[in-house]
C-alpha positions in Angstrom: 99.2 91.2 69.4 102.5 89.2 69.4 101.6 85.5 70.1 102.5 84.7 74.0 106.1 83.1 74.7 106.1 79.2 75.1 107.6 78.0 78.3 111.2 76.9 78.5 111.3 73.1 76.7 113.7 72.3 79.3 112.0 72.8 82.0 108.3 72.6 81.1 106.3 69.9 83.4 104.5 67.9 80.8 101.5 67.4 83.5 101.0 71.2 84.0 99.4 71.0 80.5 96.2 69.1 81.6 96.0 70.9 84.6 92.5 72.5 84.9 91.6 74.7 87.8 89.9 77.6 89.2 92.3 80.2 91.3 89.0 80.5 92.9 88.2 77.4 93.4 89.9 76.4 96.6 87.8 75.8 99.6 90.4 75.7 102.5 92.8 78.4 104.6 96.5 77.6 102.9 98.2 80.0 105.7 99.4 83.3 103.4 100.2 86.1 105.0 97.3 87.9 104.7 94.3 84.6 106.3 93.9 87.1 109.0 92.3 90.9 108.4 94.9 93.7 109.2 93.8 96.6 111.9 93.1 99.9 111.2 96.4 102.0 110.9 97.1 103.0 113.6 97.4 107.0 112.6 94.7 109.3 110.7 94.0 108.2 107.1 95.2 110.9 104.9 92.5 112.2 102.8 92.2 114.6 99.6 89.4 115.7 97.4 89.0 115.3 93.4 88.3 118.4 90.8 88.7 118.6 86.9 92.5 118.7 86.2 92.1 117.3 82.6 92.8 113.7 83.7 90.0 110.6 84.1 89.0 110.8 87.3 87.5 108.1 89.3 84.2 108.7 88.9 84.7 109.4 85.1 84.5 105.7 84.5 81.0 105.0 84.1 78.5 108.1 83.0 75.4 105.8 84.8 75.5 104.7 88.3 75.4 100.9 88.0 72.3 100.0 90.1 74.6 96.2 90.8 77.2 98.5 92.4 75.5 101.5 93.6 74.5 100.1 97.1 77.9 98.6 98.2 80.3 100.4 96.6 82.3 103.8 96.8 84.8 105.0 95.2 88.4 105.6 97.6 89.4 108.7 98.2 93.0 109.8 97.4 96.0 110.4 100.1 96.6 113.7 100.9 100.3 112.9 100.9 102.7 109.8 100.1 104.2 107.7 102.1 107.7 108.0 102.7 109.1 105.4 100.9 113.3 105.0 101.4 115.3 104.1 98.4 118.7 102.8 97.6 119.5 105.6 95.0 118.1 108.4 97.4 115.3 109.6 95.9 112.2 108.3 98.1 110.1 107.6 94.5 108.5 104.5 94.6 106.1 102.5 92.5 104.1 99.3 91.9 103.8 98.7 95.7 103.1 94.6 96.6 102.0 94.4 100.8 101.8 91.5 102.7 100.2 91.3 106.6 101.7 89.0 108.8 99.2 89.1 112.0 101.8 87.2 114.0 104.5 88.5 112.6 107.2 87.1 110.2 110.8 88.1 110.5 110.2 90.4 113.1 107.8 92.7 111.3 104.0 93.3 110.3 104.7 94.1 106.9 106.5 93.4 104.3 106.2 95.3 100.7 108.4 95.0 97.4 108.7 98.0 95.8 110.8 99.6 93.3 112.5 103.0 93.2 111.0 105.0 90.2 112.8 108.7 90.3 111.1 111.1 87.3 110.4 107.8 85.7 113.8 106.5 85.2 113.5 103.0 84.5 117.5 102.6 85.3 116.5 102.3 89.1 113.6 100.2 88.9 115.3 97.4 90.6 113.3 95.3 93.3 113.7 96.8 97.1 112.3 95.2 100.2 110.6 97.8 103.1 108.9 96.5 106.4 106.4 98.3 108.9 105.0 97.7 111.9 101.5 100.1 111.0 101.8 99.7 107.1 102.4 103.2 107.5 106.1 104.3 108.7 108.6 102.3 106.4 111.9 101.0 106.3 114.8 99.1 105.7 115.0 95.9 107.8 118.0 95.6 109.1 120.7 93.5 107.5 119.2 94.0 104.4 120.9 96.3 101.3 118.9 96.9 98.5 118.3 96.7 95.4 118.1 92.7 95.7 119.2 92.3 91.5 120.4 94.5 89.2 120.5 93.7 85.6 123.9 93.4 83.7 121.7 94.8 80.7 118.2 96.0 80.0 116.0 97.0 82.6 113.8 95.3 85.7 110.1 95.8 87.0 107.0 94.8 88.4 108.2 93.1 91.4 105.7 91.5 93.4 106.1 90.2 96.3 104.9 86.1 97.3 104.8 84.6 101.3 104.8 80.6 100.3 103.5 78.9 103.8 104.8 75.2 102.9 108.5 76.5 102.8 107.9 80.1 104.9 109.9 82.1 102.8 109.1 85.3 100.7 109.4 85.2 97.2 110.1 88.0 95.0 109.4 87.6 91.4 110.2 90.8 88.9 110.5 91.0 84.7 113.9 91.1 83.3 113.1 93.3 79.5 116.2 93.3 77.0 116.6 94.8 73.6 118.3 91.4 72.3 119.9 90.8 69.0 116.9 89.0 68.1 114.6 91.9 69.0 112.8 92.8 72.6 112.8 90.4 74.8 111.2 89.9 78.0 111.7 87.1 81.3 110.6 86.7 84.2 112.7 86.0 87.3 112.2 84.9 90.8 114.2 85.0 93.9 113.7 83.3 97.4 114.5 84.3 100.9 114.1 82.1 104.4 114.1 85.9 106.2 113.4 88.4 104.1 117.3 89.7 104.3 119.1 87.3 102.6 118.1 86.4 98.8 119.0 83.8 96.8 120.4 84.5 93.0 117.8 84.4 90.6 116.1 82.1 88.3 114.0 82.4 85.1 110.9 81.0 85.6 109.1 82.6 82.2 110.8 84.4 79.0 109.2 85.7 75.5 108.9 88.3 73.3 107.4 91.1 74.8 105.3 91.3 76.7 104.5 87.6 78.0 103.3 88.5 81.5 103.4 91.7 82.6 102.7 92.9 86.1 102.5 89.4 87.3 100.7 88.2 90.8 101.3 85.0 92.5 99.7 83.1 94.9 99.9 80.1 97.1 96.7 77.8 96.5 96.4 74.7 98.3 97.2 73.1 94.9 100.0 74.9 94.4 100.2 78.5 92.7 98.7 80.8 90.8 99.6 83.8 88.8 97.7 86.4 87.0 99.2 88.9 84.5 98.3 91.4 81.7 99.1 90.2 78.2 99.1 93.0 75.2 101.0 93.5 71.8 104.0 94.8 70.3 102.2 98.7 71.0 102.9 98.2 74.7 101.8 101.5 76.4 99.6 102.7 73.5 98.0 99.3 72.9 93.9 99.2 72.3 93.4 96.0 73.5 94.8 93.5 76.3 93.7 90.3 78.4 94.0 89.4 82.1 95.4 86.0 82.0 96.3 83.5 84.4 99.1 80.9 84.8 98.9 77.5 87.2 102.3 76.0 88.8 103.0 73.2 90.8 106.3 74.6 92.4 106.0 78.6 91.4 108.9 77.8 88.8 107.2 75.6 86.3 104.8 77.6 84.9 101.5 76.4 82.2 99.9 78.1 79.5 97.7 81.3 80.5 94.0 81.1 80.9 92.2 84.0 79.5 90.1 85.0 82.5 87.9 87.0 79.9 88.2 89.9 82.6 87.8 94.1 82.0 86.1 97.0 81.9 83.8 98.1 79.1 85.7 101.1 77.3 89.1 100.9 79.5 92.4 98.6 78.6 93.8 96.7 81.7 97.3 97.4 81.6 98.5 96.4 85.7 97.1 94.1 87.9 97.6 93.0 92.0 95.7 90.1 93.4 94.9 89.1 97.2 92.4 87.2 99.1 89.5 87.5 101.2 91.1 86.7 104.8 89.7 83.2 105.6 88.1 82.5 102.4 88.9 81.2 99.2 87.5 85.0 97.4 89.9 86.6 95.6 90.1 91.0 94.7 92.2 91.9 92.2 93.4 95.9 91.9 93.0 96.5 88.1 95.1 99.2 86.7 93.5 100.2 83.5 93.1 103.8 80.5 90.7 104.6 78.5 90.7 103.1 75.1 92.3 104.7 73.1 94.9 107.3 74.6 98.1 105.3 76.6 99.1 104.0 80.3 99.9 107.4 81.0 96.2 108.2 82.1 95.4 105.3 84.3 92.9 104.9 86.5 92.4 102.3 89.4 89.5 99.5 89.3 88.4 96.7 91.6 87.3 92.9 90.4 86.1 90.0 92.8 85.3 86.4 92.7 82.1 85.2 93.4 81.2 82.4 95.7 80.5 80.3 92.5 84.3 81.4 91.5 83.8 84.0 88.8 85.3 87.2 88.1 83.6 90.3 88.2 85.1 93.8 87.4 83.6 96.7 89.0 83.0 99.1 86.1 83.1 102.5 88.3 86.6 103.5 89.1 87.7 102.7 92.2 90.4 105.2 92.6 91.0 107.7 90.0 94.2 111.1 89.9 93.9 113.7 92.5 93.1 117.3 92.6 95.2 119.2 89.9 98.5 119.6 91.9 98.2 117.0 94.1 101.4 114.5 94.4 98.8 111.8 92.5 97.2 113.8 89.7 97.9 111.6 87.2 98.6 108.0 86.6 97.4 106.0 89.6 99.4 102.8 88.9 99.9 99.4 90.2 98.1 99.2 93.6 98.3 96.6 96.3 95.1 95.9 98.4 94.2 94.6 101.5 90.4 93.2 102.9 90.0 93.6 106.4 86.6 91.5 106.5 85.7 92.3 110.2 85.3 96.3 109.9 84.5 96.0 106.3 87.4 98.1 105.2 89.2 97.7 102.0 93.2 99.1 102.4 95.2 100.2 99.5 98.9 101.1 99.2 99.0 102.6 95.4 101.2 104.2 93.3 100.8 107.6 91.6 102.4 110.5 89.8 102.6 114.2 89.4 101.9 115.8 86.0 104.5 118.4 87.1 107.6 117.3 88.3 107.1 113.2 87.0 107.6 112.2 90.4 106.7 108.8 91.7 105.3 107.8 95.4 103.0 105.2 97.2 100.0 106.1 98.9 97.8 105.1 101.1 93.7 105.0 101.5 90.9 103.1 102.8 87.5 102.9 102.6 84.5 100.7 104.0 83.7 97.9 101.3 81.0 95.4 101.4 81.7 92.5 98.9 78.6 91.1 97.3 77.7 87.5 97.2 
């Protein structure tokens, strides 16, 4: 595994390398987006069945049920159909959804998501894009807004993800720059900022390295400051056998310390994606885990769940928590980077996740819930 990028000398705070603390353990509401639970949609939830298609299915993961999981957990059930998704380059493919719930609103809308168009897997158009909703359902453009929000003079972008800070109320948007340099491949991560969700300030590097220094990252605002949690692997990429789930503490989102390995996966499975949220109301944390079997490649990834405790650990489900569809289905195969929701009133875990199909290589986001009681 290539060793993990150092942060920029020049702009390294020297006290972010003493800093010790627990995402998990902050005790009070900070006022994200998401501090109160979402309602139901507002429309039927679209629902599919599983068969054997040749893929890893959900319930694949673990050949025992797990007596710790067994009475509060089920596995989701997959969309019947995608979402429709609009894109700048017209193709409606989406992928590595990030959704944030405003309960009062922000900028005139429910929801905001960062996504990025994905057509056949062409990583030319994977530029950050901004939709909104009023149901978390029905997307669109919000008006005034043309995306992409960057394009890259070389190289390629991904893994937006999508940040509501409440001390400034703006939305943050923070996405991986990859380059084949001179030098060899290398990798940075940018952020951009926005008072209203249309109109986004030029980027700045907040992270850069060899690859891959923090892929799929997360962030959060903590009453400290921020957190972010990422997926560190080698110079394999795709095809590695091994990763971590890392994660990285800031004091203003841009100055960033070393990662923390959270010591957090799934017996037999390589994490490869990850999406974190909280508990509305509490300091908890859920993290969507995509992750494939050791030893084949990110092409046959399955979704998993992992929670903190009250005590502030991490815990990874080991049973799937979303795996492909039925063989022909617009998501049988590769269920990707996933964004979920709690609602902790009706028990109901949401998820917005992105898919595949084995046949055409088309991309979309989905949508599923399912009840979910989260253990002590």
């Amino acid at each position: 595994m290539l060793e993990i990028a150092l942060l920029r000398a020049a702009t390294r705070l020297a006290s972010l390398a003493l800093v010790v603390l627990s995402s998990a353990a902050c005790s009070s509401n900070d006022g994200d987006a998401d501090d109160v639970p979402p309602p139901p949609p507002s429309s039927p939830l679209h629902k599919g069945g599983k068969t054997d298609a040749g893929v890893v299915h959900a319930t694949d993961a673990s050949t025992e049920d797990d007596a710790s999981t067994s009475d509060w957990f089920t596995p989701l059930q997959n969309a019947s159909a995608p979402l429709t998704t609009p894109t700048y380059d017209g193709s409606g493919q989406t992928v590595e959804p990030t959704v944030l719930y405003f309960p009062r609103g922000w900028g005139g809308h429910s929801y905001w998501m960062a996504v990025s168009p994905y057509p056949g897997g062409n990583a030319a158009f994977e530029n950050p894009s901004i939709l909104v909703s009023e149901d978390g359902l029905s997307w669109s453009v919000p008006d005034g807004l043309t995306n992409p929000l960057d394009t890259p003079a070389d190289g390629t972008l991904a893994d937006a993800t999508l940040v509501h800070d409440s001390v400034t109320n703006q939305l943050w948007v923070y996405y991986l720059h990859e380059v084949d340099a001179d030098a060899g491949p290398w990798e940075e991560l940018l952020r951009t900022t926005s008072p209203d969700g249309i109109h986004w300030s030029p980027s700045t590097r907040v992270l850069e390295g060899e690859l891959f220094p923090a892929e799929s990252p997360s962030v959060m605002r903590m009453p400290q400051g921020f957190a972010m949690w990422s997926v560190e692997f080698g110079a394999k990429g795709c095809t590695t056998s091994a990763s971590r789930v890392t994660e990285r503490l800031s004091v203003d989102g841009v100055h960033w310390a070393q990662p923390i390995d959270l010591g957090l996966g799934i017996p037999g499975w390589v994490a490869w994606h990850i999406n974190v949220s909280r508990v509305p109301g509490t300091s908890r944390l859920l993290a969507a885990i995509t992750a494939f079997p050791t030893g084949t490649s990110c092409n046959h990834t399955s979704l998993f769940l992992a929670y903190t405790t009250d005590s502030g650990s991490w815990v990874a489900v080991p049973k799937a928590l979303l795996g492909p569809g039925k063989r022909g289905a617009w998501d049988d195969y590769s269920i990707y980077r996933s964004s979920l929701l709690y609602d902790a009133e009706h028990e109901r875990l949401r998820l917005w996740y992105s898919a595949r199909h084995s046949g055409t290589n088309a991309w979309h986001v989905g949508y599923t819930e399912g009840s979910l009681l989260l253990p002590p």
